[in-house]
N, C-alpha and C positions, 0 to 999 in steps of 0.2 A: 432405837436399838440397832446397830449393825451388826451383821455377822463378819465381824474380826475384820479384817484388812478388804473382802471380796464384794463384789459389786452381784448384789441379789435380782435378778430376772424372773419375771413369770411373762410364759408367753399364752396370751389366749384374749377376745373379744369378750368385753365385760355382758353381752347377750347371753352368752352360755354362761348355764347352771352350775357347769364344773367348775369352771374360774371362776363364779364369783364365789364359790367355797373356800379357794385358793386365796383371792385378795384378801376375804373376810379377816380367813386366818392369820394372813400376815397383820395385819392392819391390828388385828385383836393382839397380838404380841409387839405392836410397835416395830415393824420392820421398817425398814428404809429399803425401798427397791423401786425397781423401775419396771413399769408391765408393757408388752409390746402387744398391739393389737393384733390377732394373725388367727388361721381358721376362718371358713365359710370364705364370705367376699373378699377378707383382706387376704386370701392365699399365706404364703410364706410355709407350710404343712406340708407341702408334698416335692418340696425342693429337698434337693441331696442334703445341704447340709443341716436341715431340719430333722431329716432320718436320721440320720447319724446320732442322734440326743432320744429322738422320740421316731420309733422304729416303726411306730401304730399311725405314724401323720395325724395326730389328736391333739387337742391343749386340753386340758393347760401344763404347760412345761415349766421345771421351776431347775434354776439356775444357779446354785452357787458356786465360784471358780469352777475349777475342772468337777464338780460334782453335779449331775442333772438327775433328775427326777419327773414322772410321771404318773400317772393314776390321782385322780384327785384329794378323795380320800388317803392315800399315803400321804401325800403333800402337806393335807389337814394334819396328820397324824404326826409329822415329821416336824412342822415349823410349832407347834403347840409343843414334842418333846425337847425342840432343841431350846426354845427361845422360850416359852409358858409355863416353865416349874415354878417360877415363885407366884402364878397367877392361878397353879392345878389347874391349868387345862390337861395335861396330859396325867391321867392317876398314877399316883405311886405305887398304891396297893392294887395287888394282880387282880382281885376280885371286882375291884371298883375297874379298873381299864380295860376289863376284856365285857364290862358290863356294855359303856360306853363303844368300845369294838362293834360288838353285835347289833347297837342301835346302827351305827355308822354302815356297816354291811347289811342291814334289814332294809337301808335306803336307796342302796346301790340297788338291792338285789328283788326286792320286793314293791318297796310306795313308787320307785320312779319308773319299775316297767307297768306299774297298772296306769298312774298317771300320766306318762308320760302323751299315751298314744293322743287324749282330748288337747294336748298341749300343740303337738305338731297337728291338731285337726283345727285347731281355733284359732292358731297364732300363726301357725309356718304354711298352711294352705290356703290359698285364694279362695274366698266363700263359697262359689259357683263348683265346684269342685268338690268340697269337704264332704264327709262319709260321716252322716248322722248315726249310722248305728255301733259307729270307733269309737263315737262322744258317747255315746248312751252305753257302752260297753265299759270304756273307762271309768265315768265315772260309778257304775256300778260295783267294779273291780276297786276301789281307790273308798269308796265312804265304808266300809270295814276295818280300813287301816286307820282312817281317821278316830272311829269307835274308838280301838283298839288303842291308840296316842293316847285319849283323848282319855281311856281308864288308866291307863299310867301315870299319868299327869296330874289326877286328880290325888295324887298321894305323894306327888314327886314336882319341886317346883321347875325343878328341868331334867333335860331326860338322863341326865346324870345323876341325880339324886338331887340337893338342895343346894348346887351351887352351879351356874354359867361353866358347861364344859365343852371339850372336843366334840362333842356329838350332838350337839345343838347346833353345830353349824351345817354342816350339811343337808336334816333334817328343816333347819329353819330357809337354806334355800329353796328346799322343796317346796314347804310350805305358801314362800312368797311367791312362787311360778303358779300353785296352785289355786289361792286364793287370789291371786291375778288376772286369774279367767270365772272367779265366780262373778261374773256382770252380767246384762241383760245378754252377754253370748250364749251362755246359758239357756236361759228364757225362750233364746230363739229355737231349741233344740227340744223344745218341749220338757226342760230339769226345772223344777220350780225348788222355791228357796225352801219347803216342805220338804221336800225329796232331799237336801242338801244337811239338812240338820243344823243343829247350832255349835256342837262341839265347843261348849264353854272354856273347858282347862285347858284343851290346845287353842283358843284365842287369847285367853290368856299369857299362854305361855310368851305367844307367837307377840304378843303386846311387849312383853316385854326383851325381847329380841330387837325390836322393831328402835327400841329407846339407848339399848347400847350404842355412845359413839362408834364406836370400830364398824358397825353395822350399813355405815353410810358408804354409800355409792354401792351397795347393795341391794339391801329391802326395800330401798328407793326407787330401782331404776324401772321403767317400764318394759313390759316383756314384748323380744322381739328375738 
């Protein structure tokens, strides 16, 4: 699918969590676009003409002709309403889309600051260096949220209700950064798979996330 006559852009390094929300989304609507890698090592974020679109020097930037966009979640929310009606990503009925809203803002605003911190302590810092009690704090802060999915889920086969929507993607990028680092990094940190729980209905869910085409070069890639 094209949007009309204009050549679609996302700008952002498929390592970060934000853009792979952004790719997912297009990919799950069939976009045709073209992503530029930029952010962390590949710079290009903090050049003038990169402000001038995205004022925050952040990705992922999304591009259509003179029209740019920012925040990821909007970007989610924007390419599922413009391109995803006949597929209901985006709800029609108000009750059903501000359902899906609040999971998407619970992820922003709640699962990725508790999880985030084990992220940048396992992944983005040199071992010799890493703050075991970030690890031991996040994930204490992070497996209530898990619960918490995990009783929604078990009545709901996505977190939209019973069908693949807008709010699965961002939630299921979380998920894959987070179940990325349950390996013997872990272990080494004194978390045993006890401590971790099993969380069935969000593996579930998460399985089946994992099997949508659109999904690939996503819950595939490894975290870095």
């Amino acid at each position: 699918m094209m949007a009309e006559h204009h050549v679609v852009r996302l700008w952002g390094r498929i390592s970060s969590l934000n853009v792979r929300k952004a790719v997912w989304a297009a990919q799950e609507v069939g976009l045709d676009f073209q992503r530029t890698d930029a952010g962390a090592g590949f710079g290009i974020t903090t050049t003038a003409e990169y402000r001038l679109k995205n004022p925050n020097a952040l990705v992922p930037l999304l591009e259509i002709g003179d029209f740019t966009l920012w925040e990821s979640n909007a970007i989610v929310r924007y390419l599922c309403a413009r391109y995803g009606a006949a597929l209901n990503l985006y709800p029609t009925e108000l009750e059903a889309r501000f359902d899906a809203e609040r999971w998407m803002d619970w992820q922003q605003t709640t699962f990725n600051r508790a999880a985030g911190p084990a992220f940048i302590q396992l992944v983005r810092t040199p071992a010799d260096t890493r703050n075991a009690d970030a690890i031991q704090q996040s994930v204490a802060a992070t497996e209530p949220l898990l619960a918490l999915m995990d009783a929604h889920l078990k009545d709901h086969a996505f977190m939209g209700g019973d069908s693949f929507g807008m709010a699965d993607i961002p939630l299921g990028c979380e998920m894959h950064r987070w179940w990325g680092m349950r390996t013997a990094q872990f272990d080494a940190y004194g978390i045993t798979r006890q401590e971790l729980q099993a969380f069935p209905n969000v593996q579930r869910w998460f399985g089946q996330l994992q099997q949508r085409p659109a999904s690939c070069g996503v819950l595939d890639v490894t975290l870095s």
